[in-house]
N, C-alpha and C positions, 0 to 999 in steps of 0.2 A: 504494500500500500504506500510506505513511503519513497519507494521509487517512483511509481505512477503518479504522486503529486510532485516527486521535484523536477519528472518528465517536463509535467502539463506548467511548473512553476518557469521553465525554462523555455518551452517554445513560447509562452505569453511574453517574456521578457524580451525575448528575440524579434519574435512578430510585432512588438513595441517600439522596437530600435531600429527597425526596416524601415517601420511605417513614417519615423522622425528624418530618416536618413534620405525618405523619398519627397520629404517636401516640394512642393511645387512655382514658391516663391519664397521672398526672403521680407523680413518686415520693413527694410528700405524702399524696399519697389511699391508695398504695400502703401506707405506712406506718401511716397511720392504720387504714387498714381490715387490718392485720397484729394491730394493735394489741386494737383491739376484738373481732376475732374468730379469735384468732390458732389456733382450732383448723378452722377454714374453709379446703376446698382450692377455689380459684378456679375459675372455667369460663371466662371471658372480661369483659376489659375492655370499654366503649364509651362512645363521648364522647356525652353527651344534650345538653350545652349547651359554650356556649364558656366557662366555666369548672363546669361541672357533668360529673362522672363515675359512672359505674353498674357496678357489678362484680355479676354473678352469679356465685352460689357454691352449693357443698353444705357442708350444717353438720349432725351426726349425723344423716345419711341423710336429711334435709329440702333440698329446694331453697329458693334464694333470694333476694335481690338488695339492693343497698344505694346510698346515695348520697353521692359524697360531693364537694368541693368540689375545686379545684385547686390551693388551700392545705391541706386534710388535715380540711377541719369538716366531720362525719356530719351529711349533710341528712334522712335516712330509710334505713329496711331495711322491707323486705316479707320473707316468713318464713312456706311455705309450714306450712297444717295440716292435720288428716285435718277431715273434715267433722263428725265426731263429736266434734273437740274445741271448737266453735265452744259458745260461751254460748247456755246454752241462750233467753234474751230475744231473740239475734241469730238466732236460727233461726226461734222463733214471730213474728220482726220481716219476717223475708224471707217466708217459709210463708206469712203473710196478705195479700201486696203481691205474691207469684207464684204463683199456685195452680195446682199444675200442676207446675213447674217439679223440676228436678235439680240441686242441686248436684254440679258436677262438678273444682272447683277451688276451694280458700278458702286466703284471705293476710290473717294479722296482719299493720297495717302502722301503724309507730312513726312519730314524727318528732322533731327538734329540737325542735320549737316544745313539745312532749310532745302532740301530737295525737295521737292512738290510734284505730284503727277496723279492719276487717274487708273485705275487698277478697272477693265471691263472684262465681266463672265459673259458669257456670248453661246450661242448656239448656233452650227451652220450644217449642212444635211445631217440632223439629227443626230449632231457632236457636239458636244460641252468643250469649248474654249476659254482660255485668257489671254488678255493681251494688258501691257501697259504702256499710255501714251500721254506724253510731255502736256504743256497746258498750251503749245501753239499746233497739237493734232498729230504730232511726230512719234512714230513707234518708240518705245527705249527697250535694249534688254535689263 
């Protein structure tokens, strides 16, 4: 008997330390991303790198997603829009490089560096696409 409780004593401690070690953000990011968007109700953390974290969130009824470091410094936000609010250059920029095509998803998407551009999920013979294009309609990789 007291084997079998220092077993079950011992995978609980373990399965305790796993679940700490798998954290999914750190409380600077936490804080940071309180800070800048502090009217944003979270959906879920996720670690994209070993010190990079991504928080999706909703922000007056928009989806959206942010980055941020594991010291607390905003790498980027993506920031779901309707497709009608996309500029109109970055429409006629897509419109003549997919002809055919639907938008079916579009994301502002900021960065530190103040990079700026347009993130479009697309549809074209019944294939799910991405593209990202500059804010005077220019493809970027």
């Amino acid at each position: 008997m007291k084997y079998i409780i220092s077993m079950m004593t011992l995978l609980l401690v373990g399965s305790l330390s796993l679940t700490a070690q798998q954290k999914n953000t750190t409380t600077a990011a936490e804080k940071a991303f309180a800070i800048k968007f502090p009217k944003a109700t979270v959906v879920k953390w996720i670690k994209e790198k070993k010190n990079e974290y991504e928080v999706e969130f909703t922000l007056n009824g928009k989806k959206g997603s942010a980055n941020f470091s594991g010291t607390g410094e905003w790498l980027e936000t993506e920031m779901g829009i309707l497709a009608n609010e996309l500029p109109t250059i970055v429409v006629d920029g897509f419109t003549k490089q997919f002809q055919g095509a639907t938008i079916t998803e579009a994301f502002l998407v900021e960065s530190s560096t103040g990079k700026k551009y347009y993130e479009i999920e697309y549809t074209i013979k019944s294939k799910k696409r991405e593209v990202k294009i500059d804010g005077t309609g220019n493809l970027i990789d």
